[in-house]
C-alpha positions as CSV (number, residue, x, y, z in Angstrom):
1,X,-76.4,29.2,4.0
2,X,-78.2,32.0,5.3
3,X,-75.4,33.8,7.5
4,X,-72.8,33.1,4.4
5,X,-75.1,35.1,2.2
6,X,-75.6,37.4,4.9
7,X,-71.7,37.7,5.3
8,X,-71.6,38.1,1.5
9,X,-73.9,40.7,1.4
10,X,-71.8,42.6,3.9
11,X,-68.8,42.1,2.0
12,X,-70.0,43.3,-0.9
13,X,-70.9,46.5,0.1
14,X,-68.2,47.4,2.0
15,X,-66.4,46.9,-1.5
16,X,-69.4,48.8,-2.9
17,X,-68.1,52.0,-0.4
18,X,-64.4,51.5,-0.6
19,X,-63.9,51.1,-4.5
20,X,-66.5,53.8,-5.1
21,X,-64.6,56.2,-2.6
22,X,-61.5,55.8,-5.2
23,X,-63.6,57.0,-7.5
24,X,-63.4,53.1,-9.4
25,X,-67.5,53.4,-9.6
26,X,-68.9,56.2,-11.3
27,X,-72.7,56.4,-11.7
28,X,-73.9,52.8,-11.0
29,X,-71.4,51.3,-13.1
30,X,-69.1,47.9,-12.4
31,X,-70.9,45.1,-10.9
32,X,-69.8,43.0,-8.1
33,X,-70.3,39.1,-6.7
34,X,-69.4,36.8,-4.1
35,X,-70.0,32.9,-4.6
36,X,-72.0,31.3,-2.0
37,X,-72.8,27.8,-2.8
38,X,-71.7,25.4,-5.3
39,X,-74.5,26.8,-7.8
40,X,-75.2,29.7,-6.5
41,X,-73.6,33.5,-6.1
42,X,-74.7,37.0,-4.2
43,X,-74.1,39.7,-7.0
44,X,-75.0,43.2,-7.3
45,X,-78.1,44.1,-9.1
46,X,-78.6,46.2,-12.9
47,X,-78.3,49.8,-12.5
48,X,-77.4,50.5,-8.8
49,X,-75.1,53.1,-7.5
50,X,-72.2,51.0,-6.1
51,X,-71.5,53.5,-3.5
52,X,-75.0,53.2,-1.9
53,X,-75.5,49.9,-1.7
54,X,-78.3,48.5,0.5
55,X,-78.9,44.8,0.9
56,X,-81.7,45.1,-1.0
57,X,-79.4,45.8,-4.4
58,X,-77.7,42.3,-3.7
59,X,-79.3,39.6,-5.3
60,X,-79.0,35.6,-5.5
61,X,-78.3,34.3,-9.2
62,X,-77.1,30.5,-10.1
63,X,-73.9,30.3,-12.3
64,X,-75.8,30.4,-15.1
65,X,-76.6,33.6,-14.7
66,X,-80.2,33.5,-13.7
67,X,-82.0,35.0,-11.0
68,X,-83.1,33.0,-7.9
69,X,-85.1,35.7,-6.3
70,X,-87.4,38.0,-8.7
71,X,-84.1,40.4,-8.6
72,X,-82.8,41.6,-12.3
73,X,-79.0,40.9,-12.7
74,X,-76.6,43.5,-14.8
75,X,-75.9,41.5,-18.5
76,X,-72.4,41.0,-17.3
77,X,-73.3,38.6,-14.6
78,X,-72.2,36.1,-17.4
79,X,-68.5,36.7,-16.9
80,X,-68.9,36.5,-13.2
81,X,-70.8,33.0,-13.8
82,X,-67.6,32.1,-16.0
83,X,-64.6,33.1,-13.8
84,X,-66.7,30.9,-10.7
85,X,-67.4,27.9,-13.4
86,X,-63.2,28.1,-14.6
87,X,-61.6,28.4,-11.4
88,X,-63.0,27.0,-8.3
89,X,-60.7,28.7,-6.0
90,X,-62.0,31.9,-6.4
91,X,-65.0,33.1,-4.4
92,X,-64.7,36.7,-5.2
93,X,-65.5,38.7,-8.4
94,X,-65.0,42.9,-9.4
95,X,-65.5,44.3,-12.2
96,X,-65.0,48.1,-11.9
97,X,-64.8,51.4,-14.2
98,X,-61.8,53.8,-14.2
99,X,-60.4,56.8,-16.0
100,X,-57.4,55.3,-16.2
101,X,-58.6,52.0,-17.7
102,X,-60.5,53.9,-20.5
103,X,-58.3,56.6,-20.8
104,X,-54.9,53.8,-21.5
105,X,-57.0,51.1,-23.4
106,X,-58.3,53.8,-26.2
107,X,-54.7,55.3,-26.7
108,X,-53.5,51.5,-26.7
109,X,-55.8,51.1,-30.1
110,X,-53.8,48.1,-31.5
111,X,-52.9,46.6,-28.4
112,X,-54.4,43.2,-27.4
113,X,-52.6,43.1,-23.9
114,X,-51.2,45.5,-20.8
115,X,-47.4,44.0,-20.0
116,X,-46.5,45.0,-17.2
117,X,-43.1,44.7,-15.2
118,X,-40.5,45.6,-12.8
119,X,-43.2,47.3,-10.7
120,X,-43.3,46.6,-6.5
121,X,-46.9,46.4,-7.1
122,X,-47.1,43.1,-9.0
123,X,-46.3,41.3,-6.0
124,X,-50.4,42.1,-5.0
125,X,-51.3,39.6,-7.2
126,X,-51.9,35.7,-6.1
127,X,-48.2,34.2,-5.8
128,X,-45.9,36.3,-7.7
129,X,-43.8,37.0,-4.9
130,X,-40.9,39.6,-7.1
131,X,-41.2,42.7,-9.2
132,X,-38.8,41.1,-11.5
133,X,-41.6,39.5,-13.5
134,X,-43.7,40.4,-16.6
135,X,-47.0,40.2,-16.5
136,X,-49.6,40.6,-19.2
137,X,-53.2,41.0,-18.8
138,X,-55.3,41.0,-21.8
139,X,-57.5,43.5,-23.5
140,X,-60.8,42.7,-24.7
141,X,-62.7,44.7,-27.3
142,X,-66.4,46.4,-25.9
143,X,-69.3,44.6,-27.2
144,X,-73.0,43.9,-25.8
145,X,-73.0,40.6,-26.9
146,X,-72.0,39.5,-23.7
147,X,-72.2,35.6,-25.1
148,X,-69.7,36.3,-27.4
149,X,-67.2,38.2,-24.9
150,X,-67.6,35.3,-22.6
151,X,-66.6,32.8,-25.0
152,X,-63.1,34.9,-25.8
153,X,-62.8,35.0,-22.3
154,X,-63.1,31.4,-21.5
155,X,-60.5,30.8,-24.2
156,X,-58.0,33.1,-23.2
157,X,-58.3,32.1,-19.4
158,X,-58.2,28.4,-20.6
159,X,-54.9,29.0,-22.1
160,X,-53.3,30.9,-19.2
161,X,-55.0,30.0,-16.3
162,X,-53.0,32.1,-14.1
163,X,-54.1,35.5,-15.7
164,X,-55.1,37.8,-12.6
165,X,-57.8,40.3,-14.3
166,X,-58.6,41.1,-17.5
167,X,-59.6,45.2,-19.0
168,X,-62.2,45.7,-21.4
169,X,-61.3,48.2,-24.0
170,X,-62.7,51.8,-23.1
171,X,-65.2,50.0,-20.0
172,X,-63.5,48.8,-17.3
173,X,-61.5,45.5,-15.3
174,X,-62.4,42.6,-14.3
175,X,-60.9,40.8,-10.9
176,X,-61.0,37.9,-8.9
177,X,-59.4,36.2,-6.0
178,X,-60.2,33.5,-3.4
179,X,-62.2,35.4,-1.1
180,X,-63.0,39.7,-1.3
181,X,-60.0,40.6,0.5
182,X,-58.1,39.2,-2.2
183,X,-59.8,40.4,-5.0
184,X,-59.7,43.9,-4.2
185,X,-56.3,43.7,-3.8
186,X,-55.9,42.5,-7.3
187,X,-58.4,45.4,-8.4
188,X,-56.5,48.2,-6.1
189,X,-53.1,46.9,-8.0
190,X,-54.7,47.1,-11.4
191,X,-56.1,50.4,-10.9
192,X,-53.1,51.9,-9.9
193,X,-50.9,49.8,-12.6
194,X,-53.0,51.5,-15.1
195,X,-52.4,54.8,-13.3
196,X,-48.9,54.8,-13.6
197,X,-48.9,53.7,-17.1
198,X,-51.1,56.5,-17.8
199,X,-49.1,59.0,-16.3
200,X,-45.6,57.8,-17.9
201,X,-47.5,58.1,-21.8
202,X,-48.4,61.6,-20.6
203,X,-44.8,62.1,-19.2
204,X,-43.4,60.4,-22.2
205,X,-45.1,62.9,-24.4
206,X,-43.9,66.2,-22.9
207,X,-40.5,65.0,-23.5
């Protein structure tokens, strides 16, 4: 147990470095986890730069959501403690913040969902193997009451199981796959998914 939390610890701040270096973790927003037991997850702690992490800013937590070493967990430890409780192939959780995720998701005001299709890039999520797909991925209002925003999240992932990351209106997106590798693939795709859409809106509006 200790060289997996070791290894998780390692993991995560190499996704600490890399998503901050795309400029995905301003400040010492997003929060970021890897599970390590069948109770148990390593998870960034509140208020930490992402790009700087130490192992000291990695704590242990239970999927409840509570601390298992003194440490203080961010409030949205919850959804992390969700996604691991829903789906037990995934080992890997990011939540990040973006421009382009605030910027699209306050000029999308109505919209309850990103569809997305006919992109290359929608072949780096878990087994769609085609661009010739649509795929939606919902949009939650922001809120603090992180209860309630995990229980519309465990109903919406309930119902379609197979949704790769969810965005939080005017915040950020949320991530997963079966181990990091994976889930920052699915973070990297989102990012730049939202990137393009961005960009054709602006485009879209010149013309």
């Amino acid at each position: 147990m200790v060289q997996i939390y070791e290894n998780a610890v390692n993991d995560i701040i190499m996704a600490g470095n890399r998503l901050d270096g795309q400029n995905f973790a301003p400040a010492t927003s997003g929060n970021y986890s890897i599970r390590v037991g069948d109770n148990e997850m390593a998870i960034t702690v509140s208020g930490v730069h992402k790009g700087q992490l130490e192992p000291r800013h990695i704590m242990r937590a239970d999927l409840d959501g509570n601390s298992l070493d003194g440490k203080t967990p961010s409030a949205e430890t919850l959804l992390h403690c969700l996604i691991y409780k829903l789906c037990p192939d995934i080992n890997a959780v990011l939540h990040t913040h973006s421009v382009a995720c605030s910027v699209l998701t306050k000029v999308m005001a109505n919209a309850r969902e990103l569809v997305l299709s006919g992109y290359e890039m929608l072949k780096a999520y878990p087994n769609i193997t085609t661009h010739d797909i649509v795929v939606s991925l919902p949009i939650f209002e922001n809120t603090q009451d992180m209860i309630e925003l995990s229980s519309l999240v465990n109903d919406y992932l309930k119902e379609f199981p197979k949704t790769p990351a969810f965005l939080i209106r005017c915040h950020g997106v949320y991530g997963w796959g079966a181990d990091m590798n994976e889930a920052m693939r699915v973070i990297e795709a989102t990012e730049t998914l939202m990137s393009i859409e961005v960009n054709i809106k602006q485009i879209g509006n010149k013309i």
